[in-house]
N, C-alpha and C positions, 0 to 999 in steps of 0.2 A: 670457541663456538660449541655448547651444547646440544648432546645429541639423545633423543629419547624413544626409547622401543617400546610399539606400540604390540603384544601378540597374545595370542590364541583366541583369535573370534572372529569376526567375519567384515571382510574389509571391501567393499562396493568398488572398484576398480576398474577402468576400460583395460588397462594394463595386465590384469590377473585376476577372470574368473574366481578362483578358488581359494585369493588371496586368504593369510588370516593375520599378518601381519605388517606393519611400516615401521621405517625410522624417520623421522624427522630431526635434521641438524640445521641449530638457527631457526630462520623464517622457511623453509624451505622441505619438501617431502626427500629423502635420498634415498628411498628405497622401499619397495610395496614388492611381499612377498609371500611366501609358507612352508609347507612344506616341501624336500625334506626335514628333518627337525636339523640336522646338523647346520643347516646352510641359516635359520635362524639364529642357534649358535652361535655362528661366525658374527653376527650383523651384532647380538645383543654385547659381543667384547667392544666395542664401538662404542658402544652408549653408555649415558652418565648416569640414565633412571630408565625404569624398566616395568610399564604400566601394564598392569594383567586385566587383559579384556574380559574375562570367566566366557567367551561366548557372548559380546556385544557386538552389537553392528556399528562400524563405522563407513561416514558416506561424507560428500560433500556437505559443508555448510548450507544451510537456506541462505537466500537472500528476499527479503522482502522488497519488492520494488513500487510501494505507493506509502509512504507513512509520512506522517505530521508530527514532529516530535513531543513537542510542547504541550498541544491540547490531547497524548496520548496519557502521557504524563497526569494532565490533571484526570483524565479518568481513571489511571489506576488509583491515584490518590486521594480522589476528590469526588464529587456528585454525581455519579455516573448510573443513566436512565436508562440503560440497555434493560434492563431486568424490571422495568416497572409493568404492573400488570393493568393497571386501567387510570383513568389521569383521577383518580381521586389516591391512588396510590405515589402518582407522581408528585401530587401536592402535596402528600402528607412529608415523602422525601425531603424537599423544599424547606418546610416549616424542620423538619428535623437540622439541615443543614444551617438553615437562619441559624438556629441555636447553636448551633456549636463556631461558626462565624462570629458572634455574638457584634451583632451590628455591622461585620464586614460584609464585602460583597461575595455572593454565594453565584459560581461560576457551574454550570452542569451540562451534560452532554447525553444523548441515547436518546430521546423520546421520540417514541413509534405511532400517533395517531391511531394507525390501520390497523394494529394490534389491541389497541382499548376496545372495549364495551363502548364506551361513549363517542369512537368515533370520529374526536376531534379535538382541536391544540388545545392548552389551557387559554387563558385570556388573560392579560396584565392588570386585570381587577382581580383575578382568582392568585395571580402568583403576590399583589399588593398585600391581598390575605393571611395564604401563607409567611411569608416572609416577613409581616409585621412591617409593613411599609420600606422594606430594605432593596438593597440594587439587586437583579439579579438576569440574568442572562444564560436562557436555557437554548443551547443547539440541536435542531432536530437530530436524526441518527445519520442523514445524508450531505449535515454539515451545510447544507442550500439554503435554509432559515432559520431562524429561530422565534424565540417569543419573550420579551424581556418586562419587565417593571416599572411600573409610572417613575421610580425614582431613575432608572437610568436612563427615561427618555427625558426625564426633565434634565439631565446632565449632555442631550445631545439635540437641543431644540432643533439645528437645520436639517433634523432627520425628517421632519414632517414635508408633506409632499413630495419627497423623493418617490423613486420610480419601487415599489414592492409596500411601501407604505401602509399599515393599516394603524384605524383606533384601536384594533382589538390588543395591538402588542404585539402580533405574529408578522415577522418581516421577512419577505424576501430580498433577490436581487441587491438593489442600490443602497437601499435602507436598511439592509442587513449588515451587507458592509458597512456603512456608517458606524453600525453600533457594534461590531465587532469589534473594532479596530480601538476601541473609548476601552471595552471589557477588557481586551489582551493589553491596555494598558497599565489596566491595575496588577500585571503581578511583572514582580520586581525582578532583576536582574539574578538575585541570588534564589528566588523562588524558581526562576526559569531555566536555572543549573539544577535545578534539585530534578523537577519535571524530567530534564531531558536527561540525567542522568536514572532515573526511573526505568524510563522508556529504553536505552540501552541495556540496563540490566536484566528487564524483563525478557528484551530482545532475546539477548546472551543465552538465559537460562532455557530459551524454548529453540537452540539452535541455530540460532541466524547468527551470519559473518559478514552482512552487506544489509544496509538500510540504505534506501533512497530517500533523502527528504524530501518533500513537494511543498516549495513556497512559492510565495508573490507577498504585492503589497493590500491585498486581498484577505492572503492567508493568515500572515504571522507575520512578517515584515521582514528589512534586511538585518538588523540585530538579532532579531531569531535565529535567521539562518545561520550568520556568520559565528556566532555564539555556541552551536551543535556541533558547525566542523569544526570549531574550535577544541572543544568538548573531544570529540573522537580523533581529534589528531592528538588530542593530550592526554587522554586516558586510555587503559587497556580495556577494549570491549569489541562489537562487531563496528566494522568501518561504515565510513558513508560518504556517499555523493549527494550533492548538492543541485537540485534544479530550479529556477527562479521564473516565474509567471508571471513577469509584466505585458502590457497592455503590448501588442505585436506590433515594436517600429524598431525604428534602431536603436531608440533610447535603451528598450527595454534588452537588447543585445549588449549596447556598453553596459547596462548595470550586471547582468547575468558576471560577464566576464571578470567585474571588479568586484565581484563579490565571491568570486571562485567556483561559480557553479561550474556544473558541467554543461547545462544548458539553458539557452531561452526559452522553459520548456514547463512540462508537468501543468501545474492550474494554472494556464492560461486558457481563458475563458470560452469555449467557443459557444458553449451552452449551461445550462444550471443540471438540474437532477428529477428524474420522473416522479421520486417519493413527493415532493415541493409542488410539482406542475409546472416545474422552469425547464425540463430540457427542448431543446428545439424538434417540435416532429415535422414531416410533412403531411400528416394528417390531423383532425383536431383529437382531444384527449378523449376515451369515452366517458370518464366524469367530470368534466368541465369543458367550458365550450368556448375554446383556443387550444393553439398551436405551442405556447411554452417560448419562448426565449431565445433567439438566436443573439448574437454578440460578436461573430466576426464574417466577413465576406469571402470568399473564394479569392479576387486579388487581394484582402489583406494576406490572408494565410501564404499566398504566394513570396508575397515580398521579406516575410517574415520567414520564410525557409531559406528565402536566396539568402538572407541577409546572415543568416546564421550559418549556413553552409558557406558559405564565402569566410565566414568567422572561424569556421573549426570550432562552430559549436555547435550541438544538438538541436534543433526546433521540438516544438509536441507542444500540444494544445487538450484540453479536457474537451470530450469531442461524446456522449452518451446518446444522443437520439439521431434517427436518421436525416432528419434536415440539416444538424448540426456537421453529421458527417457527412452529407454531400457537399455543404461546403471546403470542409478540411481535404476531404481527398479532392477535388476539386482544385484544391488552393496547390497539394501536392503535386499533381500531373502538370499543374502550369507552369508550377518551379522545376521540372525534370524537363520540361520544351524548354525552357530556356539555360536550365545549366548542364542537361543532359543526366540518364538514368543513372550511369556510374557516377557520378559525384553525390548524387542523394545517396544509394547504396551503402558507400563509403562512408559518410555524416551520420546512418546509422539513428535515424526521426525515429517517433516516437508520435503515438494518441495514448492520451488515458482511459479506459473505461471499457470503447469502445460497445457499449452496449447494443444499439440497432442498426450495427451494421448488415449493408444489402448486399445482396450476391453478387452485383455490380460494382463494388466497392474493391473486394478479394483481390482480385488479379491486379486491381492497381496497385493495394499496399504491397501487396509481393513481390510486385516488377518494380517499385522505388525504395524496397526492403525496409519499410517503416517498421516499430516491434508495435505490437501492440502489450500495452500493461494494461492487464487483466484481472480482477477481482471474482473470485468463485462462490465465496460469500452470500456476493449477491444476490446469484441464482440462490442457493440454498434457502437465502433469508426471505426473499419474495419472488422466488419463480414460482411454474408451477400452477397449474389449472385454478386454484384460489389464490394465488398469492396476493401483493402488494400490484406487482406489475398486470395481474389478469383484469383488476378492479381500476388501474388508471388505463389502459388501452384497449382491454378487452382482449379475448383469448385468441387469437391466431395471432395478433403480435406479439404477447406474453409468452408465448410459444416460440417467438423466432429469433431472442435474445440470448445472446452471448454463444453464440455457434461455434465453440471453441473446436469443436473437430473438422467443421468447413473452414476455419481461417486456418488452423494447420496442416488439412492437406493440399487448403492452396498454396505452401508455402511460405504464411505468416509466421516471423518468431515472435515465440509467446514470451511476456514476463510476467510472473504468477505477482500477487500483495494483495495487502489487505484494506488498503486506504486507511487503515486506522488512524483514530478511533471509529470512524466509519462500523468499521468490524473488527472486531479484536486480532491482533498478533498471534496467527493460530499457524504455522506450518503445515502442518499434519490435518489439519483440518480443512485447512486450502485446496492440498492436494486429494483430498477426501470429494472436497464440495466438486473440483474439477472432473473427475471419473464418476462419480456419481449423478451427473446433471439429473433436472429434474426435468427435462424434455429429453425422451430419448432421441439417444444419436447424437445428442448436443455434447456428449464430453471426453474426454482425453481416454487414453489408457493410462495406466500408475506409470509406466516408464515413463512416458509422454509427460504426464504431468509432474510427476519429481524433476523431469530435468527441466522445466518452463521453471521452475519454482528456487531450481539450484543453478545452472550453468545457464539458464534465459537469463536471469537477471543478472550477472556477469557479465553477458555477452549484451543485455541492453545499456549495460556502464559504460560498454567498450575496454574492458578487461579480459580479451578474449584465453588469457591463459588459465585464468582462474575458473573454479567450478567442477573440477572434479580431484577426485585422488589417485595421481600418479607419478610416476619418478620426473622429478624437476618440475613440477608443479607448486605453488604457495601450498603453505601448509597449513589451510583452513578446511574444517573439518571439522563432525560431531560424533559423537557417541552416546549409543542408543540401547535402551534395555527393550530386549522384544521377546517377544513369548514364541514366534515362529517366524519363518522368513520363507516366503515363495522361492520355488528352486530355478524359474524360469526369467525372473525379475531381478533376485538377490535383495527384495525390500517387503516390510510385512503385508502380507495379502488387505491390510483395512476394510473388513467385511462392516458392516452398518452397524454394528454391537462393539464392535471392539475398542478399547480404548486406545489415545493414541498413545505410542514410545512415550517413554522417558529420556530426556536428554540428560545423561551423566555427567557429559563435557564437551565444552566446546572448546575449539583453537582456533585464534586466526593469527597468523602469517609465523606461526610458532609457537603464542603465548597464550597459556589456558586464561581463557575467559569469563569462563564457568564450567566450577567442578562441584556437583552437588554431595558429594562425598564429603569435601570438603570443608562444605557452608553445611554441612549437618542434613 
């Protein structure tokens, strides 16, 4: 068994303050230490290699706890709309993509309405244009709709009058999925290793040791999933768990288990997304006039926690507006009257998003220790007196999303992620979005939010040992070039200018997964 001394820099430790050193033998930490210098010494005769920190930080690994593997993939690699600046910009994208597809199907993802001049989707006669009559399937940025091509609605004729259905091309809900499920068909088995192997590495090199994937037969399907942890159980990179979001019965519990998940859990539906106008509120939208989308009841939610806790599996439901969540908490409190609060606790539930949760809400998920997996992004991207969400609800409830310091000092654990592609795989920018919110009051401190981001999403795997660095702990972990480090934190102050770390290398369970030194 190999043993390798990690010294002279600065090593984030519950165990040692003032650490500046570890050894790691095998998959495992055997020692987190510093000065004096001889007692280093003694540790580095032990060891087979001997990495000189110059003065890096080493911390826990991230874990990202909301990613898509497959459609992250195709955006690092492929047609990705985040960056378009007004949809005559995103046409032009399109028509570039056509061409280089050359008659294939041109697959893309990011596009922001609220953010154009023009204010609105393209139309499936603008994207016939571009794309010189070819298939083409664009996903908004919220992943709730998209707007696709006369050729691949003629390739999915029972799409029409389904329930989100338009001429224009722009589909939500039913008819969304319809045509999702036709697009994620066309890429191939060995394109969908390439994708998720993308998506890990990229993972890899910005610090992460844990990815959650989030499927259903919605999302990606069960070859996808099966296919990723196949993928990470076979390759060296960060690990992952598996959660599968089928429709809430029991079926959807046998499938989760025979597919290896962790749970009956992550996108399963209970509403859509505010960007779309599908999340469920209880009040109507202030630019449109409805309510958005509700998709499960209080007794389903119920049945579907008993059934999974009885399973020793996980429940969680994709839960963003507050009608959506009074159902699910709702569904919550009736499964802890009938199985009792300790057995929920222990099961260790799960909401995704959690966007408009009420102060009414709080006390529940923290007396049936639901986590909530949290997206900071969000805020960043459309909080905030103009944002996205000011202009779909108007500003006192754009103001009272994602209250991430009222659900942790009610006792909520938090899991930080990015939903990517949703938002890019940013660590440091997560934990940036979280402390920074853009409603005061609304956001964490950097401790706070580093450990939502590193040992939350461990502890919402149910890997309670993993997540930080210390003696007999897995030995997953990064290493970070930082210009300064707060004396009172041990992590760098991220003032609003600063750029984020650099991750040098990463390890999980022993074995470097990315060493930028390295790879050049």
């Amino acid at each position: 068994m190999t043993a390798t001394l990690y010294r002279d820099g600065h090593v984030r430790s519950p165990d040692h303050p003032a650490a500046t050193a570890l050894l790691v033998r095998g998959g495992a930490i055997a020692w987190v230490g510093g000065d004096p210098d001889h007692l280093v010494a003694d540790v580095a005769s032990e060891a087979d290699e001997v990495v000189e920190l110059a003065g890096a930080l080493v911390t826990a690994a991230f874990v990202d706890a909301h990613v898509h593997a497959t459609s992250t993939g195709l955006a690092l690699t492929g047609l990705d709309l985040t960056g378009s600046t007004s949809l005559a910009d995103c046409l032009r994208q399109v028509e570039d993509a056509g061409r280089r597809a050359r008659g294939g199907v041109v697959l893309g993802h990011g596009w922001d309405e609220t953010s154009w001049p023009e204010h609105r989707a393209p139309t499936r006669q603008e994207l016939d244009r571009a794309s010189y009559g070819g298939v083409v399937y664009l996903s908004r940025i919220d992943v709730h709709s998209a707007v696709v091509s006369s050729a691949l609605l003629a390739a999915v004729p029972e799409v029409r009058g389904q329930d989100g259905w338009s001429e224009s091309g722009h589909l939500t809900r039913e008819a969304h999925h319809v045509v999702r499920r036709v697009a994620r068909e066309s890429i191939t088995p060995a394109q969908r290793e390439v994708l998720q192997r993308a998506t890990r590495e990229h993972a890899a090199a910005l610090g992460v040791g844990l990815l959650h994937e989030l499927s259903g037969p919605d999302i990606a399907g069960a070859d996808d999933l099966t296919a990723f942890l196949a993928l990470s159980a076979a390759e060296p990179g960060p690990e992952a768990v598996g959660y599968w979001g089928e429709a809430a019965s029991l079926d959807g519990v046998t499938r989760a288990r025979e597919l290896g998940a962790l749970g009956a859990a992550g996108d399963l539906f209970a509403d859509g997304s505010i960007g779309s106008h599908t999340a469920s509120l209880r009040d109507p939208y202030a630019d449109a006039p409805h309510s958005g989308h509700g998709y499960l009841d209080a007794a389903t939610v119920r049945d579907h926690v008993v059934a999974c806790t009885e399973a020793g599996l996980q429940a969680g439901f994709h839960a963003i507006g507050d009608g959506a969540l009074d159902a699910v908490v709702a569904g919550y409190a009736e499964a802890a009257e009938r199985l009792g609060a300790d057995r929920l606790r222990a099961a260790r539930h799960r909401i995704e998003h959690v966007e408009m949760v009420a102060p009414e809400h709080l006390p529940i998920l923290a007396r049936l220790g639901v986590v909530a997996s949290v997206q900071p992004a969000f805020d960043r991207l459309w909080g905030g007196e103009t944002g996205m969400y000011a202009e779909r609800l108007g500003l006192p409830r754009a103001l009272s999303l994602n209250p991430y310091a009222a659900m942790a000092a009610a006792g909520i654990a938090l899991a930080l992620g990015s939903d990517s592609p949703v938002t890019p795989i940013d660590p440091w920018g997560t934990v940036r979005a979280a402390v920074r919110h853009r409603t005061p009051g609304s956001g964490l401190d950097l401790v706070a939010a580093f450990d939502a981001h590193t040992r939350g999403g461990w502890w919402a795997a149910r890997r309670d040992a993993d997540g930080v660095v210390a003696t007999g702990a897995p030995a997953t972990f990064a290493v970070w070039d930082v210009d300064e480090l707060d004396p009172t934190t041990g992590l760098p102050p991220l003032e609003a200018a600063d750029a984020a770390p650099r991750c040098r290398r990463t390890v999980v369970r022993g074995t470097t997964v990315h060493d930028s030194e390295a790879s050049g």
